[in-house]
C-alpha positions as CSV (number, residue, x, y, z in Angstrom):
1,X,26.6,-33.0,42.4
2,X,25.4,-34.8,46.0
3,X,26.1,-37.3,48.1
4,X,23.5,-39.2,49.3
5,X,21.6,-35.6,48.9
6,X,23.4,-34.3,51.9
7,X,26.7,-32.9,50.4
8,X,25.7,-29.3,48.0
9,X,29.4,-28.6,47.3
10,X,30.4,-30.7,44.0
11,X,34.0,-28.0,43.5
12,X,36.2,-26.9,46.6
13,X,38.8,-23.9,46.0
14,X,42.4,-24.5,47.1
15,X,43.8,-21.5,48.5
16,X,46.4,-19.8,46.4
17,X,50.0,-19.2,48.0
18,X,50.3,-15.9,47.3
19,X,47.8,-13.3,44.9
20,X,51.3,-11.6,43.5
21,X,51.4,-12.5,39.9
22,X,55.4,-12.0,40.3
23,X,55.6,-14.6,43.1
24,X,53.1,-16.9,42.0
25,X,55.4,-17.2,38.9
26,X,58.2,-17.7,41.0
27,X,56.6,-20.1,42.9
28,X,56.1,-21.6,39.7
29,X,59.1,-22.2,38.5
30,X,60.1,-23.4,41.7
31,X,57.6,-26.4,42.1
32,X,57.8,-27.1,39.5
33,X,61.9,-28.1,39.2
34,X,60.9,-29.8,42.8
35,X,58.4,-31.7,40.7
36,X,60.9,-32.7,38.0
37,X,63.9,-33.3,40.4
38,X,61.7,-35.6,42.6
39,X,60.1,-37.7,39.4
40,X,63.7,-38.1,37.6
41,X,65.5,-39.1,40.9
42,X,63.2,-41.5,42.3
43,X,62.8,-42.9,38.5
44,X,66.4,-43.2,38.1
45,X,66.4,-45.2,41.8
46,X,64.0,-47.5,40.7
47,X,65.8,-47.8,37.0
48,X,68.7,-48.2,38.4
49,X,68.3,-50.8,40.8
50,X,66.1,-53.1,39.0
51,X,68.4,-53.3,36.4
52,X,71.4,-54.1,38.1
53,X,71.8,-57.5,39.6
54,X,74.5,-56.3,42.3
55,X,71.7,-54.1,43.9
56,X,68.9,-56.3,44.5
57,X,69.5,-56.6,48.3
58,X,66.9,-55.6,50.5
59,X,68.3,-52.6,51.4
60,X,67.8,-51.3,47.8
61,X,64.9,-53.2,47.7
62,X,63.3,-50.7,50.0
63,X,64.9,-47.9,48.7
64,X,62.7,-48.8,45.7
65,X,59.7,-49.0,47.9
66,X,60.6,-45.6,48.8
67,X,60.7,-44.1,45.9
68,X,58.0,-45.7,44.5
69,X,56.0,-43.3,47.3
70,X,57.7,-40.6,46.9
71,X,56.8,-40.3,43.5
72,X,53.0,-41.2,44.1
73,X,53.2,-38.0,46.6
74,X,54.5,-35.8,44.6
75,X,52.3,-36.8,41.5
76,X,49.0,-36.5,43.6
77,X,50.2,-33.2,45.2
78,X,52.0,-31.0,42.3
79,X,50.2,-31.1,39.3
80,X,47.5,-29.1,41.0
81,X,49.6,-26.6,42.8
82,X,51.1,-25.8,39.5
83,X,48.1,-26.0,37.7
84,X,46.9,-23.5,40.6
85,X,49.7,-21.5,40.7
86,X,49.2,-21.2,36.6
87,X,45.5,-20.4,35.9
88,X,42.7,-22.6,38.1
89,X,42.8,-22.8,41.7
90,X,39.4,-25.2,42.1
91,X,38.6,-29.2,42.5
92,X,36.4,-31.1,42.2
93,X,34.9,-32.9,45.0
94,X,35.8,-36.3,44.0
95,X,39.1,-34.8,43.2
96,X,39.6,-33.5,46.5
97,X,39.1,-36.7,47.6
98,X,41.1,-38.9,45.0
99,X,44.0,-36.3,46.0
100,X,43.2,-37.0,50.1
101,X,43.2,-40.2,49.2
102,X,46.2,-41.0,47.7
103,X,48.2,-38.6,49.8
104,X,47.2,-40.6,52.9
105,X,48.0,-43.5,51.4
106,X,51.8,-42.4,50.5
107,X,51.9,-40.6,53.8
108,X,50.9,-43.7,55.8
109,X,53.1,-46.4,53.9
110,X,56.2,-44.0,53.7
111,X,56.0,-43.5,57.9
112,X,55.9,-47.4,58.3
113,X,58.6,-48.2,55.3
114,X,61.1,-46.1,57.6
115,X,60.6,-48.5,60.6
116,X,61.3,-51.1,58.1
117,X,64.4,-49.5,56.5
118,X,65.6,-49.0,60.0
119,X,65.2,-52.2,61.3
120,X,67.6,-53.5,58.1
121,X,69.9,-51.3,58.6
122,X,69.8,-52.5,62.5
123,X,69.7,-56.4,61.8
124,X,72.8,-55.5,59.2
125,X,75.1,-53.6,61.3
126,X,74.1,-55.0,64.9
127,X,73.2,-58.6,63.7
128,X,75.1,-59.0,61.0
129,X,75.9,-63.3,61.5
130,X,71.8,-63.2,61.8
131,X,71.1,-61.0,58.2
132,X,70.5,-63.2,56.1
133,X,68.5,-65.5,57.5
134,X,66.1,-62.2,59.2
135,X,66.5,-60.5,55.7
136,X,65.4,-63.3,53.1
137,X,63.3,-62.6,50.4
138,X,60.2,-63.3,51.6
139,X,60.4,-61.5,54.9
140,X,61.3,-58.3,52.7
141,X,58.6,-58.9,50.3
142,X,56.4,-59.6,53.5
143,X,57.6,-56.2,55.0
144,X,56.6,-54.8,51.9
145,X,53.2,-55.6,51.8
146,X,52.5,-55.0,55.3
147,X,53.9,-51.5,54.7
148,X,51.6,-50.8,51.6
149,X,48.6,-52.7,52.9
150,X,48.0,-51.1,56.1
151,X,48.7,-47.6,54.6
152,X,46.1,-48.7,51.9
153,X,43.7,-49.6,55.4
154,X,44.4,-46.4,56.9
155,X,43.9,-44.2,53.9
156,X,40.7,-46.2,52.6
157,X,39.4,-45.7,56.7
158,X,39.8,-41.9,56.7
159,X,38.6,-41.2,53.5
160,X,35.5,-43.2,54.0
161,X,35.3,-41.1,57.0
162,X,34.9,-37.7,55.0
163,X,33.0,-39.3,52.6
164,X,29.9,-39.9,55.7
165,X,30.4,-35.6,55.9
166,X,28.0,-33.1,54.5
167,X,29.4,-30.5,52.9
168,X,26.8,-27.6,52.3
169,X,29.8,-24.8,52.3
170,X,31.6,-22.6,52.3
171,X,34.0,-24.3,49.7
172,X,37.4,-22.8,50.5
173,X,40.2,-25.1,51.7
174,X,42.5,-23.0,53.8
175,X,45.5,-24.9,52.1
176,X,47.0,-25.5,48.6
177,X,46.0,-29.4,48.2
178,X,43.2,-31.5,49.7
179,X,44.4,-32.8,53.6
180,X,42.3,-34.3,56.3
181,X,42.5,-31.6,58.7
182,X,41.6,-28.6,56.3
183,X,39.0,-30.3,54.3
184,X,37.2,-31.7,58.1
185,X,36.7,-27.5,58.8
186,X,34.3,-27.3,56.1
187,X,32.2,-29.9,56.8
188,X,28.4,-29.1,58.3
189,X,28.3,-32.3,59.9
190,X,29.6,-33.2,63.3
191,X,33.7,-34.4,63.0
192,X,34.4,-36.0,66.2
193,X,34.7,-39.2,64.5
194,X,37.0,-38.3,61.7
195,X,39.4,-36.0,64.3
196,X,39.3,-38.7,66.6
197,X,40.2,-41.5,63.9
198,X,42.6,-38.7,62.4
199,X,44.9,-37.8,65.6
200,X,44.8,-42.1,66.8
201,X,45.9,-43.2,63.3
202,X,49.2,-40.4,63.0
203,X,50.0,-41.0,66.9
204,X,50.4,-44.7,65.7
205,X,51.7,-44.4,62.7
206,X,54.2,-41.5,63.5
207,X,54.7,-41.7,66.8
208,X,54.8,-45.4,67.4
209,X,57.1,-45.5,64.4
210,X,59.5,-42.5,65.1
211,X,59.5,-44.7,68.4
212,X,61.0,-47.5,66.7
213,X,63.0,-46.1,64.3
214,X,64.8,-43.9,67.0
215,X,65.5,-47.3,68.8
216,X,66.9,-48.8,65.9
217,X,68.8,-46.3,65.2
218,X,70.0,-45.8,68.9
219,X,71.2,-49.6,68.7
220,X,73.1,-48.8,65.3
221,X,74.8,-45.7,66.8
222,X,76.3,-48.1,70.1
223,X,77.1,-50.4,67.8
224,X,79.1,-47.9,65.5
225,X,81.1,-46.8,68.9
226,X,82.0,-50.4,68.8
227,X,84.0,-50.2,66.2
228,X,88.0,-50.1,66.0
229,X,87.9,-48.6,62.9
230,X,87.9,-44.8,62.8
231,X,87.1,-44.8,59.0
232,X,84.4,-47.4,59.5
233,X,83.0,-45.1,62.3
234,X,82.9,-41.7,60.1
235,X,81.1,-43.5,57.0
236,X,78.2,-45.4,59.6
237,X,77.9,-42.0,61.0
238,X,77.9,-39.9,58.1
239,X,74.7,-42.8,57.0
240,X,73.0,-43.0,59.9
241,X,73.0,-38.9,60.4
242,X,71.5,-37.8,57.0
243,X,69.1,-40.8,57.3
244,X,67.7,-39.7,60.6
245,X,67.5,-36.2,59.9
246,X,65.5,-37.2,57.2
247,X,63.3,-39.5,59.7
248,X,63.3,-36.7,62.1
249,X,62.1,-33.6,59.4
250,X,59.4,-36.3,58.1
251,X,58.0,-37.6,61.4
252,X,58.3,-33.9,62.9
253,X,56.3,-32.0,60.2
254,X,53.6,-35.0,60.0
255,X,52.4,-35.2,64.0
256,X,52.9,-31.3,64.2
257,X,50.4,-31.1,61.4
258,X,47.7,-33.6,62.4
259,X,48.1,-33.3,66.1
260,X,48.5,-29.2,66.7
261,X,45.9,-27.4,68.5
262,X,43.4,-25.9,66.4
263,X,43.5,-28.6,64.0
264,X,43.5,-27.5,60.2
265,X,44.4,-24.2,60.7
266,X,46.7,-23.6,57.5
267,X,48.5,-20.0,57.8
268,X,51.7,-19.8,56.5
269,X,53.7,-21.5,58.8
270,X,51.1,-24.8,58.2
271,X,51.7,-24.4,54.6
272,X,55.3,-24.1,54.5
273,X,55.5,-27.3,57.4
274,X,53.1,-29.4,54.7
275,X,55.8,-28.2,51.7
276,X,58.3,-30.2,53.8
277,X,56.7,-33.5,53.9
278,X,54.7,-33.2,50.7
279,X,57.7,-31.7,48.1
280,X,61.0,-30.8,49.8
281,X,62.0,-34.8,51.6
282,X,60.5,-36.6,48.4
283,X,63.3,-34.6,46.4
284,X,66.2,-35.2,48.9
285,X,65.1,-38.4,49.5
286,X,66.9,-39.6,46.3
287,X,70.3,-37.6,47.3
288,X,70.2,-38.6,51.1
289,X,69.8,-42.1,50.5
290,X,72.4,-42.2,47.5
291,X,74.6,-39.6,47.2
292,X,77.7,-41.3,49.2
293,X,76.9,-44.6,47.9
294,X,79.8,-45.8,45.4
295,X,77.7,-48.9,45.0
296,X,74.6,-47.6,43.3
297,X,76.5,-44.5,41.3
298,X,78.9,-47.1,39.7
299,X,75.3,-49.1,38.7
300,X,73.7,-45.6,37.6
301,X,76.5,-44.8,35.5
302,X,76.0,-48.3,33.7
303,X,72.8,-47.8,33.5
304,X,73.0,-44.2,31.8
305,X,75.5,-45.5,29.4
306,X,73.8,-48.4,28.6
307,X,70.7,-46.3,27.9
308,X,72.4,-43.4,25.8
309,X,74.2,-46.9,23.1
């Protein structure tokens, strides 16, 4: 297959985690509970809080938004690793980039949608007499689009960046799924563009919005010392920690990975750093988010025995 009779590869090959049969069943079985833990916990978010009435505030309605990424990621990233890990490790070039595609996409909206999550959680606890008004329906359904529109820019930008490449070989991605940096190495044309266009769009969208998000959370945190209550203080902080460690893991793993010197370089340490972003926060994103919230487990319990009548 070519593109525009300049691109000769029509199948990439994904490199393999390890060549130890042992392992790579290990790895396996490993992934693929991630990939099951991830799907049913995001699933159950989104279940969960469209169904109850007492949870459609915009704090959950983000939390949908979330999830609703989380499980895109994980869908465009796993089956392939498994399937890799199981028997075939190639893809096809339009694969390669349906998978870069939609994993920029995810990636992008997810990075803004935690500026967004964190200015709620600001406006509730720092402007709370001001919430409702700042928070209505449409601004959160404004947000939302934003969020999912720009990431949908972004990701249609860079991808239409590789697309211009020629790829004439070799066909080996140093890396176990299709990502800008790895797949740019094997290109025979000139990528100044594309690594240009690569490190401006993740300085914006992770550094500008770490940035924010810190702030936000910076504000919440004074705020939270405010407070006469020392019960009230322990439960903001317990919220506000888990959710910025989160942030922190997310943003951390994203710029090291586009912005490192020698960029697409995937040794181990690379793959384990994309694992984090790509597999591990998507699955704890579900227990971060709603573990201590008596709130939504009194609505999932409804909702689960409601669906077993």
């Amino acid at each position: 297959m070519a593109l525009g009779n300049q691109t000769a590869v029509s199948v990439f090959i994904l490199q393999s985690f390890t060549q130890d049969p042992w392992l790579q069943a290990a790895l396996f079985g490993l992934f693929f509970a991630l990939f099951v833990v991830a799907l049913a916990g995001n699933g159950l978010i989104t279940a969960a809080v469209c169904w109850s009435p007492t949870l459609h505030t915009p704090m959950y309605f983000f939390l949908v938004n979330l999830a609703v990424l989380d499980m895109i990621c994980t869908s465009t990233i796993l089956p392939k690793v498994l399937q890799g890990l199981a028997a075939d490790s190639t893809i096809s070039f339009w694969g390669c980039l349906s998978q870069l595609f939609f994993f920029t996409w995810s990636l992008s909206s997810e990075l803004l949608l935690f500026s967004a999550m964190a200015y709620d959680r600001y406006l509730a606890i720092c402007r709370p007499l001001h919430y409702g008004a700042r928070m209505g329906g449409r601004v959160c359904v404004s947000l939302a689009a934003f969020v999912w529109g720009v990431g949908l820019l972004n990701a249609a930008l860079l991808t239409g960046l590789v697309l211009r490449l020629s790829f004439c070989g070799p066909n080996l991605i140093a890396h176990f799924f299709c990502e800008i940096p790895p797949v740019l190495l094997l290109s025979c044309s000139p990528t100044f563009v594309n690594d240009v266009m690569t490190i401006t769009a993740d300085v914006f969208l992770s550094g500008m919005n770490f940035l924010l998000t810190l702030a936000s959370y910076s504000c919440i945190v004074a705020s939270v010392l405010r407070m006469r209550s020392a019960v009230g203080r322990r439960r903001a902080f317990s919220t506000c920690s888990s959710h910025l460690l989160v942030v922190t893991l997310y943003y951390s793993t994203v710029l090291y990975t586009y912005i490192r010197p020698g960029l697409g370089s995937a040794g181990p340490l690379d793959k384990a750093v994309a694992v984090l972003y790509t597999t591990v926060t998507p699955t704890l994103n579900p227990l971060i988010y709603t573990l201590r919230n008596k709130e939504f487990k009194a609505a999932l319990r409804k909702l689960l025995l409601f669906s077993t009548k």
